[in-house]
N, C-alpha and C positions, 0 to 999 in steps of 0.2 A: 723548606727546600724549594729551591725554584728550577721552571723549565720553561726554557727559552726557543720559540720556533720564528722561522721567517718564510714570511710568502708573497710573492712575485703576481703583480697584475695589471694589466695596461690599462687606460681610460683616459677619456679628452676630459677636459674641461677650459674653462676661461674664470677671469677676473672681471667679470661689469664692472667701471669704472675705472680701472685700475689705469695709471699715469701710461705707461707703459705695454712692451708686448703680453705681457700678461692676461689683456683686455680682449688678444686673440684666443678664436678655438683653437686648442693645442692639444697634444696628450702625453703622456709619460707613464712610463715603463714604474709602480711604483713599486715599493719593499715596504711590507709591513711584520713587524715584530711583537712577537705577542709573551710576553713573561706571565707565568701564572705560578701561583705556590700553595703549597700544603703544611700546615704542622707535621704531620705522619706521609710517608710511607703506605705504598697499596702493598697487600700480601705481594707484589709479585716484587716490590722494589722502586717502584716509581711513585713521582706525582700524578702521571695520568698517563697515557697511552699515548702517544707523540700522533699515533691516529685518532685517537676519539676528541684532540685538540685541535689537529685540523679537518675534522669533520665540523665542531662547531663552530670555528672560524669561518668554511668554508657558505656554512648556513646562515651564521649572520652578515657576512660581509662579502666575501669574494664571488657567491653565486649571484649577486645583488650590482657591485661595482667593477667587474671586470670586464671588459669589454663594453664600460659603458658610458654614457655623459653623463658627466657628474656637473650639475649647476645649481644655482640658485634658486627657490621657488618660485620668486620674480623675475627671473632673468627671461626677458622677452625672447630668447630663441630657444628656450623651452618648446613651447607648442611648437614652433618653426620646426625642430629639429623631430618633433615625436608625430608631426605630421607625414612628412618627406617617410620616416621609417616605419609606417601606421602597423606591419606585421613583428613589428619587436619594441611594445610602447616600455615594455620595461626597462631596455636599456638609456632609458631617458631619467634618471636618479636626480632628483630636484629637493634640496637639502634648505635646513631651516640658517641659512645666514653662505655669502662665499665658498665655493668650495678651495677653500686653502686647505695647506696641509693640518692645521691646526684645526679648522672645524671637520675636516677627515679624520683627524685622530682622536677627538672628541667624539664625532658618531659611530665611529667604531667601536669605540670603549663603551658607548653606552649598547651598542648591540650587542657586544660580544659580554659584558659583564652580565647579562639576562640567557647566557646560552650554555654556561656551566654547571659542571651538576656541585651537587650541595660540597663541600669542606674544598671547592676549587677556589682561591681569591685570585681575583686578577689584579696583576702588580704593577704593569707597566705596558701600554701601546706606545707604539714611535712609526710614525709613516717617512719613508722619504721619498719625495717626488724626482730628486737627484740624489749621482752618489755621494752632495757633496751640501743639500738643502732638504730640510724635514723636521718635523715637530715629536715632538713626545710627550707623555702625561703618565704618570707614575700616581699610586696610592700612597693617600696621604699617611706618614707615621704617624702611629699612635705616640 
């Protein structure tokens, strides 16, 4: 059985490189979706507490990326950015490749699939940066 939650959180980021505005700081309003499943059933009727789901969501990802700059580890306005805000260095989040939505949905997945408790699988993340542009990544079938 699966359960399916979504949660809402702002953050700038940029494209280095990229041909286009994307190359700009920007930010966007994202949605993320998180599917998780069980074989069984908890005594009370569920996969998991729709709260204790997004309590570990919240822990690996949204207390980390919301309201924050999400960039590149190399991306020269790193330090720029987390100097200018020296009393909040954490919301300067500098990720291992682009932060697209794709490498968002990948470091998600891997934070959030280390934050469940035991007989929880995680089945499917999907970020989208628009309502109409975003990535996903699903468990591979056996």
């Amino acid at each position: 059985m699966d359960l399916t939650t979504i949660y809402v959180f702002d953050a700038a980021h940029r494209i280095a490189g990229h041909p286009g505005k994307c190359a700009w700081l920007h930010g966007h309003t994202y949605h993320l979706e998180v599917t998780v499943s069980s074989p069984t059933l908890n005594p009370l009727g569920m996969v998991m507490d729709f709260a204790d789901l997004g309590d570990a969501v919240r822990k690996a990802v949204l207390d980390l990326w919301d309201h924050a700059t999400l960039l590149a580890a190399d991306d020269p306005l790193g330090p720029a950015i987390s100097a200018v805000q020296r009393e909040a260095p954490d919301r300067v989040v500098l990720l291992p490749g682009h932060p697209t939505a794709e490498v968002l949905t990948r470091e998600a997945w891997t934070r959030l699939e280390s934050q469940l408790p035991a007989g929880i699988a995680l089945e499917r993340v999907a970020i989208r940066e628009t309502p109409s542009c975003g990535s996903a990544m699903s468990r591979p079938q056996a």
